[in-house]
Backbone as CSV, one residue per row, in Angstrom:
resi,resn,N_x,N_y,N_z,CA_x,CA_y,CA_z,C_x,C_y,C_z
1,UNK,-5.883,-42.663,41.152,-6.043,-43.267,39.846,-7.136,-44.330,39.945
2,UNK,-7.910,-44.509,39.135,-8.960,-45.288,39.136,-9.000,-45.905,37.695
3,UNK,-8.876,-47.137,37.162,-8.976,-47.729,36.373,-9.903,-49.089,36.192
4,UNK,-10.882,-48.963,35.365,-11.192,-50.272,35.063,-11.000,-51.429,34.474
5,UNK,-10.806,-52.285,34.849,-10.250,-53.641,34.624,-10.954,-54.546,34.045
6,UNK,-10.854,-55.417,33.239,-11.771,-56.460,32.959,-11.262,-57.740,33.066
7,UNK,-12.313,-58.891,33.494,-11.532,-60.188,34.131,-11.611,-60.985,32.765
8,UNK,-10.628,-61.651,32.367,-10.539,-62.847,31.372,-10.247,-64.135,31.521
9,UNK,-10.854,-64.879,30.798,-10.221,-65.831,30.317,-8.777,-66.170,30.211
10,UNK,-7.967,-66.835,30.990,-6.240,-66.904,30.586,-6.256,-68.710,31.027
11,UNK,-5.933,-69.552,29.762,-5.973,-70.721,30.136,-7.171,-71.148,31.167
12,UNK,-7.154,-72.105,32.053,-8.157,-72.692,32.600,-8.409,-71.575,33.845
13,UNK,-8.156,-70.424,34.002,-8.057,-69.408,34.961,-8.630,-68.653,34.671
14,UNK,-8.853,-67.103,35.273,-9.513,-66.195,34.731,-8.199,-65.318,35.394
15,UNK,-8.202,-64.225,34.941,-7.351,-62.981,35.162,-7.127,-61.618,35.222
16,UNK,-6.629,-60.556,35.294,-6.527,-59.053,34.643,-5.737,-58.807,34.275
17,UNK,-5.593,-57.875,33.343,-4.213,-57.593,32.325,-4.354,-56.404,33.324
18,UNK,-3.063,-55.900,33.585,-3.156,-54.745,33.927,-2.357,-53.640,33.204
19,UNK,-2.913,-52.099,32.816,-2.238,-51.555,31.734,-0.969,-50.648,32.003
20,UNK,-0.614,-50.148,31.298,0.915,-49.787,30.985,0.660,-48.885,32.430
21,UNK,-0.419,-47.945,32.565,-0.339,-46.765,33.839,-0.058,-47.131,34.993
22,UNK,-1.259,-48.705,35.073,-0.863,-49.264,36.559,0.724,-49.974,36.779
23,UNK,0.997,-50.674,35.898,2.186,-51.074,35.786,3.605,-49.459,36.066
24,UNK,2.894,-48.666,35.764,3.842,-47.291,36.318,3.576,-47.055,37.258
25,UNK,2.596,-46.945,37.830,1.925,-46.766,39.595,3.039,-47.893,40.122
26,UNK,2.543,-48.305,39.936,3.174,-49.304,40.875,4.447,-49.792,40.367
27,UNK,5.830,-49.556,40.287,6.432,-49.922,39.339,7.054,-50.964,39.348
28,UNK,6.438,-52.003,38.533,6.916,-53.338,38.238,6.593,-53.259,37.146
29,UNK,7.752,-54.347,36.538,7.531,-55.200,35.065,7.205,-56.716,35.214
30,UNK,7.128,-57.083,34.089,7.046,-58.220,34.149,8.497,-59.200,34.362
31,UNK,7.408,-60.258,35.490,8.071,-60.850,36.219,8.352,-61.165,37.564
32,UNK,7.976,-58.986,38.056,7.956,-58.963,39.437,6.575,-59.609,39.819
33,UNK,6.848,-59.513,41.217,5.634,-59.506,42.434,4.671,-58.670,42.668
34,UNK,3.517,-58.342,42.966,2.434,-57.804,43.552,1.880,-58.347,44.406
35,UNK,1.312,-57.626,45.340,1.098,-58.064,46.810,-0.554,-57.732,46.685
36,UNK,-1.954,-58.325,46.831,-3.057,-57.848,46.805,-3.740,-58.423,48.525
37,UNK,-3.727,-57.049,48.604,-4.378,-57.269,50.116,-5.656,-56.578,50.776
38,UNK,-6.253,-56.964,51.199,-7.674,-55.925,51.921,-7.770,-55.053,52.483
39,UNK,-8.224,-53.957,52.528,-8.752,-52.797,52.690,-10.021,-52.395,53.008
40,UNK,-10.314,-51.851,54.226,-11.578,-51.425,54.590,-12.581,-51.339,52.969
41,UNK,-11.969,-50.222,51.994,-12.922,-50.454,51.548,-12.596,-50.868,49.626
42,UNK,-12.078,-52.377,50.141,-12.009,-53.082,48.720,-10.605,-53.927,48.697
43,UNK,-9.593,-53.940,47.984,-8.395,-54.268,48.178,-7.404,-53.204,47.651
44,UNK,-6.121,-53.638,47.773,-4.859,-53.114,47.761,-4.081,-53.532,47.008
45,UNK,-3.555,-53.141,45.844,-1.892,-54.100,44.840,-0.626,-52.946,45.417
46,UNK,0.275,-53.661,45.621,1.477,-53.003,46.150,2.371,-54.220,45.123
47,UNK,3.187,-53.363,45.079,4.511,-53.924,44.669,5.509,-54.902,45.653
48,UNK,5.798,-56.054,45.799,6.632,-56.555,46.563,7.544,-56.220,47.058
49,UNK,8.015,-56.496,48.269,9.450,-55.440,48.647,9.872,-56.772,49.111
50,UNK,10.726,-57.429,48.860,11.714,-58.888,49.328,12.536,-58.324,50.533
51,UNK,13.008,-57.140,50.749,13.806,-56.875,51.918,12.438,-56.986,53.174
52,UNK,11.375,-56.201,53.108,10.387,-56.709,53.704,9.792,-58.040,53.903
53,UNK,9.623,-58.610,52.936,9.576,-60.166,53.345,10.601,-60.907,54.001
54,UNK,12.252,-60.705,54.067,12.960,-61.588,54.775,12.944,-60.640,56.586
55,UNK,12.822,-59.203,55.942,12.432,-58.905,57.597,11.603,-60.141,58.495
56,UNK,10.325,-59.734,57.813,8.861,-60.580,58.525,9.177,-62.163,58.850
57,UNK,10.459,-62.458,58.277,10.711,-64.179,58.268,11.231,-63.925,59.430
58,UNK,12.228,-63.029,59.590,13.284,-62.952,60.670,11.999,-63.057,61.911
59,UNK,11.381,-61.994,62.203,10.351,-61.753,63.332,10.234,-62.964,63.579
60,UNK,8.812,-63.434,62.447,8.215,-64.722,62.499,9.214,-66.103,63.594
61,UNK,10.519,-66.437,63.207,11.555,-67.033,63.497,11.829,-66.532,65.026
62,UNK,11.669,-65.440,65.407,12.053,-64.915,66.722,10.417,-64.875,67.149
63,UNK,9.419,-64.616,67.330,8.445,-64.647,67.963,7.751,-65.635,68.636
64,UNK,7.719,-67.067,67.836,7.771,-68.249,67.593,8.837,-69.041,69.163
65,UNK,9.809,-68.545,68.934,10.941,-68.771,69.669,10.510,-68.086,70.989
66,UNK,10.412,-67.116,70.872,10.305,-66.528,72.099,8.891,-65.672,72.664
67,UNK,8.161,-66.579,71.970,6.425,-66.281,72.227,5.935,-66.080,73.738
68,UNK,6.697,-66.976,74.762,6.151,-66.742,76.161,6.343,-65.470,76.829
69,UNK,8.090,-65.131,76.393,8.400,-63.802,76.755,7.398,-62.744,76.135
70,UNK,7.608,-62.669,74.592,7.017,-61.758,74.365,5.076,-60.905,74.824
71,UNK,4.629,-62.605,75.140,3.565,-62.344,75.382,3.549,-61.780,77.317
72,UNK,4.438,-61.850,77.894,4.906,-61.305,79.074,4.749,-59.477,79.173
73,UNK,5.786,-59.307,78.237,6.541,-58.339,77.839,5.127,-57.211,77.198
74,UNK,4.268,-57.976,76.320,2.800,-57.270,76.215,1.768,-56.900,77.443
75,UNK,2.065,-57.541,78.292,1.412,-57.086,79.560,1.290,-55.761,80.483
């Protein structure tokens, strides 16, 4: 899917509306999360996944902790 977007004006910001299709691609409403991230070639919108984010906390929390091992353990 390829859609063009146009950037606006929204209060002292600028923004994109995004339309009803992408909002089905990706399925969120308003309210949820979108995740925009980089890509070889351009960026990425994903939908938020919160079970994924408290995963990555958990890691984060254990890696941190146990950084000497792990960097052992990579060897």
């Amino acid at each position: 899917m390829a859609l063009e977007l146009k950037i606006r004006k929204i209060g002292n910001s600028l923004g994109v509306v995004l339309p009803k299709e992408a909002l089905a691609h990706l399925k969120v409403e308003e309210g949820d999360t979108i995740i925009m991230t980089e890509a070889q070639d351009g960026v990425r919108l994903s939908a938020a996944n919160p079970e994924f984010a408290k995963t990555m906390a958990v890691f984060e929390s254990i890696s941190r902790r146990y950084r000497d091992t792990l960097r052992e353990l990579a060897k």
